[in-house]
C-alpha positions as CSV (number, residue, x, y, z in Angstrom):
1,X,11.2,12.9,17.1
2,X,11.3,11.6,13.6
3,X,11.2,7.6,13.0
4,X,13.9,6.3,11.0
5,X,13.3,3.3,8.4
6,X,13.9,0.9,11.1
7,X,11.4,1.8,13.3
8,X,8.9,2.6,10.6
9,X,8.6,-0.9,9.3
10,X,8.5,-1.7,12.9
11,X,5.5,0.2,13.9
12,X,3.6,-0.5,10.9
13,X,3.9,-4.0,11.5
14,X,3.1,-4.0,15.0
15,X,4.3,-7.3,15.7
16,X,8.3,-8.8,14.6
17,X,8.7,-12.0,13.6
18,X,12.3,-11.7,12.3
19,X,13.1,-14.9,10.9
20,X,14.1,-13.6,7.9
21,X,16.8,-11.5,9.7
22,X,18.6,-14.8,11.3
23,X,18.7,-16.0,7.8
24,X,19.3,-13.4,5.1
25,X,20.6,-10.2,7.4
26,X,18.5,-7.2,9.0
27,X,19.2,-4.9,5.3
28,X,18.4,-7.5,3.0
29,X,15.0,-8.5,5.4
30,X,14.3,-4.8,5.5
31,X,14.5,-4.7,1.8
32,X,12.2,-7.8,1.2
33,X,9.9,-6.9,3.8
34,X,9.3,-3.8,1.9
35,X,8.4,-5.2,-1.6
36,X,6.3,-8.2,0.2
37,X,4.2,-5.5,1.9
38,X,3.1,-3.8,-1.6
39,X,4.0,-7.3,-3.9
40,X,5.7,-4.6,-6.3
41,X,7.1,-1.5,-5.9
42,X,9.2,0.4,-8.6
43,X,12.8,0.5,-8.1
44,X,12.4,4.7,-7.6
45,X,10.1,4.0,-5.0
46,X,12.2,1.8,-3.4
47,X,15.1,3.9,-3.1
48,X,13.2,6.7,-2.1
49,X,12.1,4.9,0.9
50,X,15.3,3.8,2.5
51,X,17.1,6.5,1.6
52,X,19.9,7.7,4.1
53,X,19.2,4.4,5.8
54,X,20.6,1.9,2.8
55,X,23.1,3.6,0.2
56,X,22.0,3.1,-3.3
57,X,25.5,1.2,-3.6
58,X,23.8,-1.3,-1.2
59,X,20.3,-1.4,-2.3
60,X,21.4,-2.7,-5.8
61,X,23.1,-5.4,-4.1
62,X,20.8,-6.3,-1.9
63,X,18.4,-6.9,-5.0
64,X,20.6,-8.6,-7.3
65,X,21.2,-11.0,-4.3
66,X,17.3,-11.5,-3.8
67,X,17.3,-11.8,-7.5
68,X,20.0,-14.2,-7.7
69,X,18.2,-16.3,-5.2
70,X,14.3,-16.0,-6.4
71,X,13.1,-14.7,-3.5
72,X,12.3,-11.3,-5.7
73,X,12.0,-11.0,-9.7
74,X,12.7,-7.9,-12.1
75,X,10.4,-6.7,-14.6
76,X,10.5,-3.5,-16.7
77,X,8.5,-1.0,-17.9
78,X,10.4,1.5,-20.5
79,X,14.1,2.5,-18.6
80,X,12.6,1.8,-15.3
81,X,11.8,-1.4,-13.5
82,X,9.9,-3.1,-10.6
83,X,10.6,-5.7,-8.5
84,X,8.0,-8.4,-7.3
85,X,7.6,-11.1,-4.4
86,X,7.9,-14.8,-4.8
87,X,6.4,-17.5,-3.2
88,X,9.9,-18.7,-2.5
89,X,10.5,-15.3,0.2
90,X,7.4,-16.5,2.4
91,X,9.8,-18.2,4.8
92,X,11.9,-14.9,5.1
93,X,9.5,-12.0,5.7
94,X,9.0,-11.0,8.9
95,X,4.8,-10.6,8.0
96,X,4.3,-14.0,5.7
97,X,1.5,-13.1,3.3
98,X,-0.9,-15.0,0.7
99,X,1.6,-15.9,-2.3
100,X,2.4,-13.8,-5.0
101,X,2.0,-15.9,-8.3
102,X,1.5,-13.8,-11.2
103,X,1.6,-10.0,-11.8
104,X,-2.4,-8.6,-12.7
105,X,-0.2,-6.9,-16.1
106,X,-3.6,-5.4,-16.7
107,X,-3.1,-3.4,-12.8
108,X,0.3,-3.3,-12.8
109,X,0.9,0.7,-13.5
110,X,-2.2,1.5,-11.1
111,X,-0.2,-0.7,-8.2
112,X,3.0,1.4,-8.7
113,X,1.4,4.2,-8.6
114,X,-0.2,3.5,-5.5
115,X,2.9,2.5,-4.0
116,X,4.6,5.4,-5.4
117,X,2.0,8.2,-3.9
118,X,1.9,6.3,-0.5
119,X,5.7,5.9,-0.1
120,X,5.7,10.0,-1.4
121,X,3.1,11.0,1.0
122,X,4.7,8.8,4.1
123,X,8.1,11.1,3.5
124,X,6.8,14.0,3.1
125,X,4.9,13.6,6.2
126,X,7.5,12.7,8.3
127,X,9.1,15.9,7.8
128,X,6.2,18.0,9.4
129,X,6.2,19.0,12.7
130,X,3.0,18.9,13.9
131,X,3.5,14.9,13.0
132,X,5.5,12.5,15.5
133,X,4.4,9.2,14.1
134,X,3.7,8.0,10.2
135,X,2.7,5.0,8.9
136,X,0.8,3.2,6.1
137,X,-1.2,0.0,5.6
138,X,-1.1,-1.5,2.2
139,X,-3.7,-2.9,-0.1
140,X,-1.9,-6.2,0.0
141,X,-1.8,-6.0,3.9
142,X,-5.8,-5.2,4.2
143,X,-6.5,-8.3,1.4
144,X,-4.9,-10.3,3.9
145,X,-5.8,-9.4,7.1
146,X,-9.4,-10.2,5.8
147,X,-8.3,-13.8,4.5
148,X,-6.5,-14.7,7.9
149,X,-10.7,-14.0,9.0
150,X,-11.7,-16.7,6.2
151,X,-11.4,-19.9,8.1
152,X,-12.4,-22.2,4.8
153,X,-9.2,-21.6,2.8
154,X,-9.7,-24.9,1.2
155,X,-7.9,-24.3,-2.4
156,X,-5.8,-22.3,-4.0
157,X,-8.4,-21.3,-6.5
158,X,-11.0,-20.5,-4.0
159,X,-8.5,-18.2,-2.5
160,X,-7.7,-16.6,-5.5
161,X,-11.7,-15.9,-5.8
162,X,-11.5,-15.4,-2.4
163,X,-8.7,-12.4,-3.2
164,X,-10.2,-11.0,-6.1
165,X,-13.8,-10.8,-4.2
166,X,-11.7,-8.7,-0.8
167,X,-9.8,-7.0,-3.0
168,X,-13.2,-4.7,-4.6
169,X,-13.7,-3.7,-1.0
170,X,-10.5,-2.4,0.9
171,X,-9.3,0.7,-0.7
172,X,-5.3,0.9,-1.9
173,X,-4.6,1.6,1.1
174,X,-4.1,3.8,4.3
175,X,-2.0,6.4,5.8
176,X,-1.6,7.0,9.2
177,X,-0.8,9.9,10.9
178,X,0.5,10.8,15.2
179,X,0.4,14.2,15.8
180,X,2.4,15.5,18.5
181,X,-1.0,16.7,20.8
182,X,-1.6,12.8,20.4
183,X,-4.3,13.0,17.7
184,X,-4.3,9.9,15.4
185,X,-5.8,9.8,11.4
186,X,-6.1,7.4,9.3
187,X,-6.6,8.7,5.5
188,X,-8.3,5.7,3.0
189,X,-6.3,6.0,-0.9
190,X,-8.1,5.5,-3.4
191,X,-6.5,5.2,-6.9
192,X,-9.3,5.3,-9.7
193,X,-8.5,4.3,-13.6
194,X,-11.8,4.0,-14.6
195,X,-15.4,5.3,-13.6
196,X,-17.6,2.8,-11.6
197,X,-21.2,2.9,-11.7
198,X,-23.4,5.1,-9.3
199,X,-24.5,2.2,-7.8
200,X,-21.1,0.7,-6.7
201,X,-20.5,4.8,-5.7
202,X,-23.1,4.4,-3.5
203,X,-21.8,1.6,-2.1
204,X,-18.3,2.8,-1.3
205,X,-18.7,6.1,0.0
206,X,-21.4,4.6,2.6
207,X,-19.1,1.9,4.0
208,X,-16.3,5.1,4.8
209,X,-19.4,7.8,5.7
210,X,-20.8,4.6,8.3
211,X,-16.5,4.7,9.4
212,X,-15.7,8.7,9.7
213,X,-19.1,8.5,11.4
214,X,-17.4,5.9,14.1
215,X,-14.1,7.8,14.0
216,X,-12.5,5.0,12.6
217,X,-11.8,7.3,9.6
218,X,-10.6,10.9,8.5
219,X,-11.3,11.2,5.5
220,X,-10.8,9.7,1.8
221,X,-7.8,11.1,-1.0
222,X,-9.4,10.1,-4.8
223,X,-6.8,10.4,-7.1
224,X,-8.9,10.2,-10.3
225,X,-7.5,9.3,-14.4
226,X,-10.3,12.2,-15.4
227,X,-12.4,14.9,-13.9
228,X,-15.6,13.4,-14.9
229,X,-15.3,10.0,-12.1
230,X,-14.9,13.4,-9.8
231,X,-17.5,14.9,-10.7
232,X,-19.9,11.3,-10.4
233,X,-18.2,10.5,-6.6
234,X,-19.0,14.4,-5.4
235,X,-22.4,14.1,-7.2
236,X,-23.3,10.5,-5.0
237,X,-21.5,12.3,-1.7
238,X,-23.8,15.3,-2.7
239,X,-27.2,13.0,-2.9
240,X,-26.6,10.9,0.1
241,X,-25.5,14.2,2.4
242,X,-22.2,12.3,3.3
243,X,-20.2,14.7,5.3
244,X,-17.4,12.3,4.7
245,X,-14.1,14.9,3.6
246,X,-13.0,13.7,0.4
247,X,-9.5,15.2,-1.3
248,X,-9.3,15.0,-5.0
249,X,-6.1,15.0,-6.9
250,X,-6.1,14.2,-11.1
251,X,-3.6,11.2,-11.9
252,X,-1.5,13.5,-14.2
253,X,-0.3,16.2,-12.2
254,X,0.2,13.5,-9.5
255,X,2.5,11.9,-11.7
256,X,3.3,14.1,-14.8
């Protein structure tokens, strides 16, 4: 049996605090729970995810009313827009995360993307058979589970380092997959716009070889801006004898 929205969110987070739904409604908390768990998330992408839960009718609403009260802004990006957390929501989610301040313009289309193909992926999969249970872990979500770890939060610019620095070493993010004969995977995304040296190659693809090798992992998706950072992560997999399964995917027929 298929998970609806409901029950998505819920096993993804594990846990329920639901403070947000005493306050602002179970819809609207669904909504915001959503955008705090990527920080922002394209409108498209957002529909896409609760549709046949929320009508469309309903999701507008529901975002001009998070609008209206700050808990969400609107930015745009041609015809299309995004919507982004606020520090002012923390007291509503049901999973309170380190504050959103500013948008990274410079990352912004890579984290839509990312949200886009993980939101894609998580729907597709949930219509597959051979799959009883879906889920994903965000970027946002692995940055911070590691700070909750990071007992010396003293600042709110050595947090920010502190981000920036956990940030280069959790991938975009995860997808988990139940099958019905009760095996579990867990897939790492990895989203690349530019090439990295060998050197920080090296360093990636041993951290997920040392976790496929301790079944914590399945495997790794690369979707790749051009063939040749392909080519330089199979050439490092290639010299180290990883036996790590890697997918590859270019950016452009990902998105068109």
């Amino acid at each position: 049996m298929k998970m609806d929205v409901n029950g998505a969110l819920k096993w993804a987070y594990m846990k329920k605090g639901g403070a947000g739904m005493q306050i602002i409604g179970a819809q609207k908390t669904q909504v915001l729970d959503l955008i705090n768990r990527f920080g922002v998330i394209g409108n498209k992408t957002l529909f896409a995810f609760f549709e046949g839960a929320i009508s469309r009718h309903m999701l507008y609403k529901i975002l001009r009313f998070l609008t209206k009260r700050g808990y969400i802004k609107k930015g745009n990006i041609g015809p299309l827009y995004y919507v982004y957390i606020t520090p002012g929501a923390t007291g509503l989610v049901s999973e309170p995360m380190h504050a959103l301040r500013t948008l990274n313009q410079s990352e912004l289309v890579h984290d839509l993307r990312v949200a886009d193909y993980i939101i894609k992926q998580y729907l597709r999969l949930r219509t597959k058979d051979a799959v009883s249970q879906v889920g994903f872990t965000t970027e946002r979500e692995l940055i911070d589970d590691d700070l909750i770890e990071q007992v010396d939060a003293t600042s709110d610019w050595k947090r920010s380092r502190n981000i920036d620095t956990v940030k280069r070493k959790v991938p975009d993010g995860y997808l988990h997959i139940k099958r019905v004969d009760g095996r579990k995977q867990a897939l790492a995304i990895e989203y690349e716009l530019t090439q990295k040296s060998k050197g920080k190659y090296e360093e990636i693809l041993k951290r997920y070889a040392r976790m496929y090798a301790h079944d914590e992992l399945n495997g790794v998706v690369y979707i790749v801006a051009v063939p040749r950072i392909q080519r330089q992560i199979e050439a490092v997999r290639s010299s180290r004898g990883y036996t790590l399964p890697i997918k590859f995917h270019v950016a452009d027929r990902v998105w068109g």
